[in-house]
C-alpha positions as CSV (number, residue, x, y, z in Angstrom):
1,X,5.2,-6.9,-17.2
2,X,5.2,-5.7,-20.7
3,X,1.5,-4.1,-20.0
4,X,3.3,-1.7,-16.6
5,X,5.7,-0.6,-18.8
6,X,3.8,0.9,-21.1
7,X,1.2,2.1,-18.0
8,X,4.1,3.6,-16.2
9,X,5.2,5.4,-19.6
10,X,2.1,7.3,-19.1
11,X,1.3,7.3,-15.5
12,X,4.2,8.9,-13.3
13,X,3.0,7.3,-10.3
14,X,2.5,3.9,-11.3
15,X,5.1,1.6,-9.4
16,X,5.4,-1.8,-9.2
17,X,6.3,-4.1,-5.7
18,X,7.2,-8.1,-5.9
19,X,8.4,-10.6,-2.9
20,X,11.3,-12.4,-4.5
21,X,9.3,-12.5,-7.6
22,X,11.1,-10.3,-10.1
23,X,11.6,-12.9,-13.2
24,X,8.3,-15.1,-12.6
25,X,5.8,-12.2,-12.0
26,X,7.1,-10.8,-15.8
27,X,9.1,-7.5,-14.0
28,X,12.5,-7.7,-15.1
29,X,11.7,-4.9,-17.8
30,X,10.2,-3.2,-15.0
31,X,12.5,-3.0,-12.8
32,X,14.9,-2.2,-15.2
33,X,13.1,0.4,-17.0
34,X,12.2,2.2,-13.9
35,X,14.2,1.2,-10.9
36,X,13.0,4.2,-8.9
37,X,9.7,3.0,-9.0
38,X,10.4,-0.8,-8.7
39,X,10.2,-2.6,-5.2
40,X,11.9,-5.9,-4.5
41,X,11.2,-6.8,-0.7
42,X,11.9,-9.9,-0.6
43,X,10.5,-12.9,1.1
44,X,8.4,-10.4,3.1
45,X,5.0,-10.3,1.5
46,X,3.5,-8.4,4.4
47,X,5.8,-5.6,4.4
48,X,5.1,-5.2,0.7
49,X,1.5,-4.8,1.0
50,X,1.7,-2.5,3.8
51,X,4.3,-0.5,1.7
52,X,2.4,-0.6,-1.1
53,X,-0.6,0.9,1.3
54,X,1.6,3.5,2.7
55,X,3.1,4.2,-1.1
56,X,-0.7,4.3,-2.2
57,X,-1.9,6.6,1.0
58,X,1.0,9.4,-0.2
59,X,0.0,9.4,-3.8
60,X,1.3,6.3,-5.8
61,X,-0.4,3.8,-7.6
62,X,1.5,0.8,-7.1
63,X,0.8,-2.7,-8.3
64,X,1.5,-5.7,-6.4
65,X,2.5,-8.7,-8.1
66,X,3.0,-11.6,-5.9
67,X,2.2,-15.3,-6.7
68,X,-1.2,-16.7,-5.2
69,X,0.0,-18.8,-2.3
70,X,2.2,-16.7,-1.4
71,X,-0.2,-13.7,-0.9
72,X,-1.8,-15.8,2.1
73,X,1.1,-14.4,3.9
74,X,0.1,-10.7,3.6
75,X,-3.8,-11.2,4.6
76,X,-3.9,-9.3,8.1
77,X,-2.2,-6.5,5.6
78,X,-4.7,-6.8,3.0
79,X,-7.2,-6.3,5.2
80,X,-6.7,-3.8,7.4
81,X,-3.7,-2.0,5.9
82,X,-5.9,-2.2,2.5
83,X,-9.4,-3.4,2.7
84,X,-10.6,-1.8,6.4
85,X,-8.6,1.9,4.3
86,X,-10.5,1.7,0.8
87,X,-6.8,2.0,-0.5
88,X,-6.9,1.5,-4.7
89,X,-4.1,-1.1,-3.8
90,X,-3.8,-3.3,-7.3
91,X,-2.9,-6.9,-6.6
92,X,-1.7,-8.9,-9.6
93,X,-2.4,-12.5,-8.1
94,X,-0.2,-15.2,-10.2
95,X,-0.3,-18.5,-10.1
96,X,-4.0,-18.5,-9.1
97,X,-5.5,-21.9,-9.5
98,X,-3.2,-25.1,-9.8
99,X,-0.4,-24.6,-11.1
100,X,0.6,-28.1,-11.8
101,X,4.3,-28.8,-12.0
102,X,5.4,-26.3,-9.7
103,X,4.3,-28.7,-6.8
104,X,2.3,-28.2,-3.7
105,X,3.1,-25.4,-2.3
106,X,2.5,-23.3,-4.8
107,X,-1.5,-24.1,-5.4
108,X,-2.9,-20.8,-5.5
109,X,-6.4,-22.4,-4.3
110,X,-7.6,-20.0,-1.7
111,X,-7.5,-16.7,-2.8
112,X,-10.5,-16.0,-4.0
113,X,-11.9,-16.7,-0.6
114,X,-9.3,-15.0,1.1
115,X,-9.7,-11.5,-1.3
116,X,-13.8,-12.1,-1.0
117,X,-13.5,-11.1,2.9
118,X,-11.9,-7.6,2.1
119,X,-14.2,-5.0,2.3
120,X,-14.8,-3.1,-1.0
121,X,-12.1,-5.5,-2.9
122,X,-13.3,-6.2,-6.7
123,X,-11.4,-9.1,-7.6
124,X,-10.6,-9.8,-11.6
125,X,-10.6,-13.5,-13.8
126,X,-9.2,-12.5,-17.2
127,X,-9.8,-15.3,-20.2
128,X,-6.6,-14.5,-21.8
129,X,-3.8,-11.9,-22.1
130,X,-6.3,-8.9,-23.8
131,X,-8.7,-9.4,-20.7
132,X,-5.8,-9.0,-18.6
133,X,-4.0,-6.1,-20.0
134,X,-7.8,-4.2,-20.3
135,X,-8.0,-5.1,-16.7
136,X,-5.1,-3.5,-15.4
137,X,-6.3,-0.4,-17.2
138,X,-9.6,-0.3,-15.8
139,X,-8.3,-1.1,-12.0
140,X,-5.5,1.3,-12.3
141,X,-8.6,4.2,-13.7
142,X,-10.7,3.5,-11.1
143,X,-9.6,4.8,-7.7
144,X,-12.6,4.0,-5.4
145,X,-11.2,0.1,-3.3
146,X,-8.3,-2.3,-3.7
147,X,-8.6,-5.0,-6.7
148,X,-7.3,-7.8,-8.1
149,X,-6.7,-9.8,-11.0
150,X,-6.0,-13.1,-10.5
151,X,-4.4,-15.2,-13.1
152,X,-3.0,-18.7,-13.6
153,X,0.4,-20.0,-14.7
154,X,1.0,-21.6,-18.2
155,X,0.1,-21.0,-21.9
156,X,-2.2,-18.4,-23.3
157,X,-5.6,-19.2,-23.6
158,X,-7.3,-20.1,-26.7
159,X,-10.4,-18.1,-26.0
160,X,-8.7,-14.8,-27.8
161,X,-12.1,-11.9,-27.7
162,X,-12.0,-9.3,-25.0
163,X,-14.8,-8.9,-22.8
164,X,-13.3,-7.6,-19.7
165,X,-15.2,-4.4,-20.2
166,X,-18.2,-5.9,-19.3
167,X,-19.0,-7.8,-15.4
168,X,-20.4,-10.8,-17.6
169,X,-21.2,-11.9,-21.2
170,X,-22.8,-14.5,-23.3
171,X,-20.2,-15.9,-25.9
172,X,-22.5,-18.1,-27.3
173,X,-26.0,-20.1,-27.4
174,X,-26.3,-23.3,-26.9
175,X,-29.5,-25.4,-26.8
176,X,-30.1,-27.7,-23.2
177,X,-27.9,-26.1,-20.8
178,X,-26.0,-23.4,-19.7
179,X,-22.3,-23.3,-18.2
180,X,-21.1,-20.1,-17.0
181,X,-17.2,-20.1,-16.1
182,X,-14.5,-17.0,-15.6
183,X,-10.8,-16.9,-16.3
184,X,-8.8,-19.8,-18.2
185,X,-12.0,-22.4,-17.6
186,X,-13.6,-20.0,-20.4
187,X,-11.7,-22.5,-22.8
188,X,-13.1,-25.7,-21.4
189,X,-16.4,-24.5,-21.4
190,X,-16.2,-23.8,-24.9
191,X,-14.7,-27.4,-26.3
């Protein structure tokens, strides 16, 4: 949240949309800061990704920050709406992975498959916040297909470089095997 504010300082037509998500997708500043550009539509995830589509058609740049499990609701939107219209859509996917004690329902455990159907969509595994605030920069830059960055709940990671300007990158050698891992697991790998 703090990262839009300072995007939409610079960028006019950055605007950010949320399902009932305000205070736990971090955009109560937002919304605050720049109500004309913030989007509540409640427990209606689909509308909001065909909003954002129609907001992004006309000119805007708007970033969609709806928690993982919940974005299942919006797929037919995603893809055609999105995906099948190489729309520069940004999806901010919280709560990606398990998210422990906020129970069942809110596992975000298939939307990587879900976002690897879309045509053209790059999706994003930041390490820790640098990653993701460098990611949101270089999805909101580039204007060629949808993306997303898909994070999990909980505590910053302990893995603190920044190497989202590369695809992948060797941290460091070992000597009998390799393990290769994206997002938060970048801190288990590394115990």
């Amino acid at each position: 949240g703090k990262k839009l504010c300072k995007m939409a300082e610079k960028h006019g037509d950055l605007a950010a949309v949320t399902a009932a998500m305000q205070s736990g997708a971090g955009l109560c500043e937002f919304a605050e800061k720049y109500p004309e550009r913030y989007f509540d539509v409640g427990i209606a995830e689909e509308h909001g990704v065909t909003m954002a589509a129609g907001m992004t058609a006309g000119g805007m740049r708007p970033v969609v920050a709806i928690y993982s499990t919940f974005l299942q609701r919006a797929f037919d939107q995603i893809m055609h709406d999105v995906g099948l219209m190489s729309l520069p859509v940004v999806f901010c996917v919280d709560r990606a992975g398990l998210t422990g004690e906020d129970g069942e329902t809110h596992q975000g455990i298939f939307d990587q498959a879900m976002l690897a159907a879309v045509p053209g969509m790059r999706a994003y595994m930041p390490a820790n916040g640098k990653e993701l605030e460098s990611m949101l920069e270089r999805v909101y830059a580039d204007k060629s297909s949808p993306a997303a960055i898909r994070y999990p709940r909980g505590k910053e990671s302990a893995f603190a470089e920044d190497t989202s300007a590369c695809d992948a990158v060797k941290i460091r050698d070992g000597k009998d095997i390799t393990l290769i891992a994206s997002g938060r697991m970048t801190d288990n790998a590394l115990v």
